[in-house]
N, C-alpha and C positions, 0 to 999 in steps of 0.2 A: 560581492554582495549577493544574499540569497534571491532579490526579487530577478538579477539580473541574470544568474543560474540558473532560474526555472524557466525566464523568458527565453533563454538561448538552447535549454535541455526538450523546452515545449516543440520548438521550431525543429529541432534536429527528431524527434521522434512523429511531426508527423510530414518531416521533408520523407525520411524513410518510409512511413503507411502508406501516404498519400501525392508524393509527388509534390509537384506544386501548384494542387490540384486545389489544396487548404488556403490557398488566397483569392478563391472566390466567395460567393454566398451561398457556399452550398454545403452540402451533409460536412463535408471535410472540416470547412472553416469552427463550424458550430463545435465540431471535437476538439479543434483547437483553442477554442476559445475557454469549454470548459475544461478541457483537461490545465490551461494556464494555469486558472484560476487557483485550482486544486494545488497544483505543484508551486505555485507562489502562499499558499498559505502553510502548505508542507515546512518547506525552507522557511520561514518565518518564523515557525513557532517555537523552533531551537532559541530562537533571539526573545519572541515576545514572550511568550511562554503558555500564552491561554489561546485557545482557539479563539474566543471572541477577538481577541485582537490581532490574532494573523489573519481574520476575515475579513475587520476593519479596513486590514492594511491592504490586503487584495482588493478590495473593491476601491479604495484611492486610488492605486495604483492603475488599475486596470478601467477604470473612467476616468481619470485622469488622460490616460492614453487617446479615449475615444475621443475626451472635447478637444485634446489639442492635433489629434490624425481625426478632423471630422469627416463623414460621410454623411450621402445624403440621408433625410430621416428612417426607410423602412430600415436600411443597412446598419445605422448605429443601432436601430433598436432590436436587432436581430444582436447585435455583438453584446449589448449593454444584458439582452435576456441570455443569452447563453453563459455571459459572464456567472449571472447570480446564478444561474442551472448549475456551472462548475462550484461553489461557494457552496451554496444549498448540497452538494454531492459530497463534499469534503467532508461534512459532517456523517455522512454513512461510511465513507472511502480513507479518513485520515490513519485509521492502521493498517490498510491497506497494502502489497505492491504496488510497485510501479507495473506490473506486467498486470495484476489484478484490476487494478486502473483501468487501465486502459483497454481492458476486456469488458470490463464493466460499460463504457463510454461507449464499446464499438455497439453494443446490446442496446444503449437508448437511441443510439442513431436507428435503428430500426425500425423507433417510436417516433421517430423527429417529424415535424409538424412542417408543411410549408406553409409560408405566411404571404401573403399581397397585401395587406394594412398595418401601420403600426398598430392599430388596437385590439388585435388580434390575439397578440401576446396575452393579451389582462388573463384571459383564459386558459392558458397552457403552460401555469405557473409549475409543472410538473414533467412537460416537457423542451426538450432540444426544437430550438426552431432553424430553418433554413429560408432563401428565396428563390435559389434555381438549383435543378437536379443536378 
C-alpha cells in the first residue's frame, strides 16, 4: 500500500539524516512530518489521480494518526502544522526528486519557527514549526 511505503520510506530517510534525533519536537521531527506528508501524496496520486485527492488522503491519513497517537496540545499542534506545511509544499515539490525534496525541507528548517503556544502557528502558515532545539 502507497500510504504505508511512504510512511516506512519517510522513517528510513530520516533514521539516516537525523538519527533518532526526529522523534522529538524538534527541527528534525518537523522534516519528518513534512516531508510524510509529501511522499504520502507522492505514492497516492498513482492510485487517485488528481492532487487534490492525494492531499485529501494525506491529511486523513496523517490526522488520523495524530487523534489516535495523541500528544499533549502544543506537540499535536506542532505535528498537525507541519503536516499541512508538507501538503502545502507538495504542490511546489510534486515533480520534484526525492533528493530535491529533501534539499528543499533541509533550506526551510533554517526558517523554522520555535513555538511555546498553540496559537502561534495561526501566524507561520508559511513556515516549519518546532518546540525544542
Amino acid at each position: 500500500m502507497p500510504t504505508n511505503q511512504a510512511t516506512l520510506h519517510t522513517m528510513q530517510i530520516c533514521d539516516r539524516i537525523y538519527g533518532h534525533t526526529h522523534h522529538g519536537d524538534n527541527k528534525a521531527n518537523a522534516f519528518r512530518h513534512a516531508l510524510w506528508n509529501i511522499l504520502i501524496a507522492k505514492r497516492v496520486l498513482k492510485i487517485v489521480k488528481t492532487d487534490e485527492k492525494a492531499l485529501q488522503w494525506s491529511d486523513k491519513i496523517t490526522t488520523l494518526h495524530e487523534t489516535l497517537m495523541p500528544n499533549p496540545p502544543l506537540e499535536m499542534e506542532m505535528d498537525l502544522h507541519n503536516n499541512m506545511m508538507g501538503r502545502k509544499l507538495y504542490l511546489e515539490l510534486q515533480d520534484a526528486s526525492e533528493e530535491k525534496i529533501i534539499e528543499f525541507l533541509k533550506v526551510k528548517l533554517e526558517e523554522a519557527v520555535q513555538i511555546k503556544t498553540v496559537e502561534e502557528t495561526e501566524n507561520l502558515k508559511d513556515f516549519l514549526v518546532f518546540i525544542e532545539e
